[in-house]
LOVOVEX-388600 format. One record per residue (C-alpha): residue in three letters; x, y, z; residue number from 1; chain. Coordinates in nm, 2 decimals. Layout:
N
{Ala; {X; Y; Z}; NUM; A}
...
This chain:
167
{Unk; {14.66; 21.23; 19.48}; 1; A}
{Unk; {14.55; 21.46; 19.75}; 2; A}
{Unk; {14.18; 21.50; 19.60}; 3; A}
{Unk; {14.17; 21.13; 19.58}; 4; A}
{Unk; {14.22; 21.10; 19.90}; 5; A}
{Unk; {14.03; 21.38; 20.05}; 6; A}
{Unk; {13.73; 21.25; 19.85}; 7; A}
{Unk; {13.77; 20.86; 19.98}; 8; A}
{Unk; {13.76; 20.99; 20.29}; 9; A}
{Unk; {13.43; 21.17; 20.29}; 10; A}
{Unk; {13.32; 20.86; 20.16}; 11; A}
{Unk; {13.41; 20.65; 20.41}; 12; A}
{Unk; {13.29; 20.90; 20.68}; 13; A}
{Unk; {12.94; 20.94; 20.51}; 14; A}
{Unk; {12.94; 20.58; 20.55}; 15; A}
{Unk; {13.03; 20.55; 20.88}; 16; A}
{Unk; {12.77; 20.81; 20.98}; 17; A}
{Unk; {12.49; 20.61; 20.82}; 18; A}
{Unk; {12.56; 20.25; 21.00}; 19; A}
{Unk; {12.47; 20.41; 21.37}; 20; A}
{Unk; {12.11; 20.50; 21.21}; 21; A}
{Unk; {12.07; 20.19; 21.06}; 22; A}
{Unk; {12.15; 20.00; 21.34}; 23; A}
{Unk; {11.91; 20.15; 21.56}; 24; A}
{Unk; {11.65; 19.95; 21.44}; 25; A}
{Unk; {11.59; 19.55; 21.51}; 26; A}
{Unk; {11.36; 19.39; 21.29}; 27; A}
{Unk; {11.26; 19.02; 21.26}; 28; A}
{Unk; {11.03; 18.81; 21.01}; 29; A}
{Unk; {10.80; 18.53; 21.12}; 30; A}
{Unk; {10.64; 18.29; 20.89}; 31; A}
{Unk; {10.29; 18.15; 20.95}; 32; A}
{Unk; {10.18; 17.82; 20.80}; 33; A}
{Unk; {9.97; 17.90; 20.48}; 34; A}
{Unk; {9.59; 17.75; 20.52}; 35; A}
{Unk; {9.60; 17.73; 20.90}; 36; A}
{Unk; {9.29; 18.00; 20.88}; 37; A}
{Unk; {8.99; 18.13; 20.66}; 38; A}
{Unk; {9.15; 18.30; 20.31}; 39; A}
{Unk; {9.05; 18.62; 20.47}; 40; A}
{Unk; {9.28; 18.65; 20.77}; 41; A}
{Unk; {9.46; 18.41; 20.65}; 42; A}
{Unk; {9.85; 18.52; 20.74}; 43; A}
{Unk; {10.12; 18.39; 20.58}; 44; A}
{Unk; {10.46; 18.65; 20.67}; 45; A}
{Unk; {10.50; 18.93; 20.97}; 46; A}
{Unk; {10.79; 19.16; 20.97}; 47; A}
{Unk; {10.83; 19.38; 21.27}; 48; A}
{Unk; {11.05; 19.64; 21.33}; 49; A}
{Unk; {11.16; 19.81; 21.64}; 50; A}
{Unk; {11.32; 20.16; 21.53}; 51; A}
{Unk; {11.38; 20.44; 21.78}; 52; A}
{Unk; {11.05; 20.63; 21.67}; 53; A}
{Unk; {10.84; 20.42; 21.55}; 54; A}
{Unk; {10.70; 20.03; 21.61}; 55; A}
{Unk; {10.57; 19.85; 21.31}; 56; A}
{Unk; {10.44; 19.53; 21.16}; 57; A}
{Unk; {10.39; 19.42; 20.79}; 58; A}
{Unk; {10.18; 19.17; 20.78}; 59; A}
{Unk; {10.10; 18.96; 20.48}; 60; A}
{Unk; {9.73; 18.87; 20.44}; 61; A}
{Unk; {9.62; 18.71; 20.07}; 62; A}
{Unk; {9.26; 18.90; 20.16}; 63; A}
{Unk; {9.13; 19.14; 20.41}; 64; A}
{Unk; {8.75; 19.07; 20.40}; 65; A}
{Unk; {8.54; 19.35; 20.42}; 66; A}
{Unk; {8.49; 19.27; 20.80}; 67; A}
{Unk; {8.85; 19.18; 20.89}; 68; A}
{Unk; {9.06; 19.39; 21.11}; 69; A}
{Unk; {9.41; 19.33; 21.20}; 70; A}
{Unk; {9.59; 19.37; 21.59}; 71; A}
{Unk; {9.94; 19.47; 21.65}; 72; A}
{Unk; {10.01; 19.40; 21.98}; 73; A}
{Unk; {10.32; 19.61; 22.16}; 74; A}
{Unk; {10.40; 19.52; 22.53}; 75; A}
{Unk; {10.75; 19.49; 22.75}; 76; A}
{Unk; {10.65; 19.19; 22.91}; 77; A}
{Unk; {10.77; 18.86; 22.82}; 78; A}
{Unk; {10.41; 18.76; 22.69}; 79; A}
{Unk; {10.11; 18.99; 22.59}; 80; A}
{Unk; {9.95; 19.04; 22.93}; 81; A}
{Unk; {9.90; 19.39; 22.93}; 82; A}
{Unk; {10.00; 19.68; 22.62}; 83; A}
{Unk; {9.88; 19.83; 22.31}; 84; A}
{Unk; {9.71; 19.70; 22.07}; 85; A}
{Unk; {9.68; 19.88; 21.75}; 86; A}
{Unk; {9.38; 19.78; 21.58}; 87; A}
{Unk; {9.34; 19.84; 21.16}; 88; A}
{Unk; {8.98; 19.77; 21.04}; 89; A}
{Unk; {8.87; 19.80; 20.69}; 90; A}
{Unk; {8.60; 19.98; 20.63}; 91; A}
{Unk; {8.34; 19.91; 20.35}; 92; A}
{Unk; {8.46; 20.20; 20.12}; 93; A}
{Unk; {8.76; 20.01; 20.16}; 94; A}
{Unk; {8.94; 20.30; 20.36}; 95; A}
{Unk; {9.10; 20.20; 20.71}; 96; A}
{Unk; {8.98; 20.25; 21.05}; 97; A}
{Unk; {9.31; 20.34; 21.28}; 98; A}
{Unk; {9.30; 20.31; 21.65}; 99; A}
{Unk; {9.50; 20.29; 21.97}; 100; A}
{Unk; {9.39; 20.07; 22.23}; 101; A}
{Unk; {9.53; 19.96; 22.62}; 102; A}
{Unk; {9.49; 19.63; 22.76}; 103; A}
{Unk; {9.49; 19.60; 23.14}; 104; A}
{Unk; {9.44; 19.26; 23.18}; 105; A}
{Unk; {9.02; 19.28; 23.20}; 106; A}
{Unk; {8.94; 19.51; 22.98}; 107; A}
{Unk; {9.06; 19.77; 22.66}; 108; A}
{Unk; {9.04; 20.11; 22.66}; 109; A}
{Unk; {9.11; 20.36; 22.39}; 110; A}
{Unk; {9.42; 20.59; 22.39}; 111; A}
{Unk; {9.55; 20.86; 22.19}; 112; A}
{Unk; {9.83; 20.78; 21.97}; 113; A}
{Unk; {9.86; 20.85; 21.56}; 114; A}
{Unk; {9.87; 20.52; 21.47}; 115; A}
{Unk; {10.00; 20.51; 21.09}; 116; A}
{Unk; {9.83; 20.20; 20.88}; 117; A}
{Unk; {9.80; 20.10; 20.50}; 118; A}
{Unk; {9.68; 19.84; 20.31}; 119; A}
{Unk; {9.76; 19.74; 19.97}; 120; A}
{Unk; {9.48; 19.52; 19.87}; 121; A}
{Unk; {9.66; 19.36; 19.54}; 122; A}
{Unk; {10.02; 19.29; 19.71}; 123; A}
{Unk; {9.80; 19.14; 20.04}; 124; A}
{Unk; {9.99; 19.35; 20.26}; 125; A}
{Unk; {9.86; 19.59; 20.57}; 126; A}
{Unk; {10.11; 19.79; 20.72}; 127; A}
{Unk; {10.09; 19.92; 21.07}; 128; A}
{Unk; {10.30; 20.18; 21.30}; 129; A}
{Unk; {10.29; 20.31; 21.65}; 130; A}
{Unk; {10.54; 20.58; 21.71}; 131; A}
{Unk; {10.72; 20.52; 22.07}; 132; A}
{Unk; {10.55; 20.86; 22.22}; 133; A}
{Unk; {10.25; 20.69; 22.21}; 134; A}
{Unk; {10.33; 20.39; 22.43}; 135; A}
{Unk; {10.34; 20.56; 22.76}; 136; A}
{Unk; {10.55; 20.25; 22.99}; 137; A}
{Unk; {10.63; 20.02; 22.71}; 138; A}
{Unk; {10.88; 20.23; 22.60}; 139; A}
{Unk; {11.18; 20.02; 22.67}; 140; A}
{Unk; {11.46; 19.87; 22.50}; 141; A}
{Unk; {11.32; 19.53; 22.45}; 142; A}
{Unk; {10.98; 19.46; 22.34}; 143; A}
{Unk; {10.69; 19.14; 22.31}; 144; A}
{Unk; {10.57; 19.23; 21.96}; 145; A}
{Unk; {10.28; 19.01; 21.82}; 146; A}
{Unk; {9.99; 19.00; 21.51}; 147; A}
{Unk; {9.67; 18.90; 21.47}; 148; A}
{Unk; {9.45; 18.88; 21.17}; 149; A}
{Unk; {9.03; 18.86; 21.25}; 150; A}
{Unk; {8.71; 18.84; 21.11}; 151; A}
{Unk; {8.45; 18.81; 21.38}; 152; A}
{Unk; {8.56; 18.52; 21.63}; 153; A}
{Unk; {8.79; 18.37; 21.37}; 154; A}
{Unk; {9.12; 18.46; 21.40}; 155; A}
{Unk; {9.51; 18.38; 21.31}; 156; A}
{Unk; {9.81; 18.49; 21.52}; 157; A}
{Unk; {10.13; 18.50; 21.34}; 158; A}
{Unk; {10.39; 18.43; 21.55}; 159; A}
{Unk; {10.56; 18.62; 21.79}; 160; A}
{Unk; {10.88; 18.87; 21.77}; 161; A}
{Unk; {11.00; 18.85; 22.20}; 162; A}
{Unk; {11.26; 19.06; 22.28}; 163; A}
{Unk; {11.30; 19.29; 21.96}; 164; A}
{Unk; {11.56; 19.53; 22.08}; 165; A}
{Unk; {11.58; 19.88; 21.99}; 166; A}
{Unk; {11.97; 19.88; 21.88}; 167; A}
């Protein structure tokens, strides 16, 4: 009886000790109309997630062209004004081009930051991360989080996650 107990009760404390981790995070999922842009940027689903090291979208995008690029877009404002922008281009041996930029209002610049990005070209699916180091004042609790999918002056914005919290 004793065991049974003893071992229901590590149990439940493993269990317990898991839910703070998991609750760290806030994620949310926006849909984007289908057809509402070209087939190659074309996005139809965003899921962001705001995690304590990490920011990250996965975006769902039927085709990448070989010129498309997608933005993640990380601020603590209420709208995009001013942030990060990760940018995710595909380059024509079909690797990925990774890069951290800053947006000021007038103008990007680059910044350091080991921006994580794949792209699985059968499932339609680029994934992008910014750990929270990198984000040197957008660092807070609650965060603007936005995507874009482009191909030269063509573009679709999926809609907006505002106010993702950290947990």
């Amino acid at each position: 009886m004793h065991i049974r107990l003893l071992a229901s009760s590590a149990v439940i404390g493993c269990v317990f000790a898991l839910v703070p981790a998991i609750a760290h995070a806030d994620s949310a999922v926006r849909n984007d109309p289908r057809g509402d842009a070209v087939a190659a940027i074309d996005i139809t689903k965003v899921r962001y997630r705001h995690a304590p090291q990490a920011v990250s979208a996965r975006v769902c995008t039927p085709d990448l062209s070989q010129r498309g690029r997608v933005l993640f877009r990380i601020t603590s404002f209420d709208i995009f004004e001013a942030g990060y922008i990760a940018v995710l281009r595909k380059r024509p041996d079909g690797s990925l081009s990774k890069r951290l930029r800053y947006f000021d209002h007038f103008d990007t610049e680059p910044r350091r930051g080991d921006v994580e990005g794949s792209r699985r070209a059968r499932a339609g699916v680029v994934r992008v991360a910014v750990p929270r180091d990198c984000l040197d004042g957008h660092r807070q609790p609650r965060l603007y989080l936005d995507a874009i999918a482009a191909i030269g002056n063509r573009y679709d914005r999926a809609p907006a996650a505002t106010g993702l919290t950290r947990g």
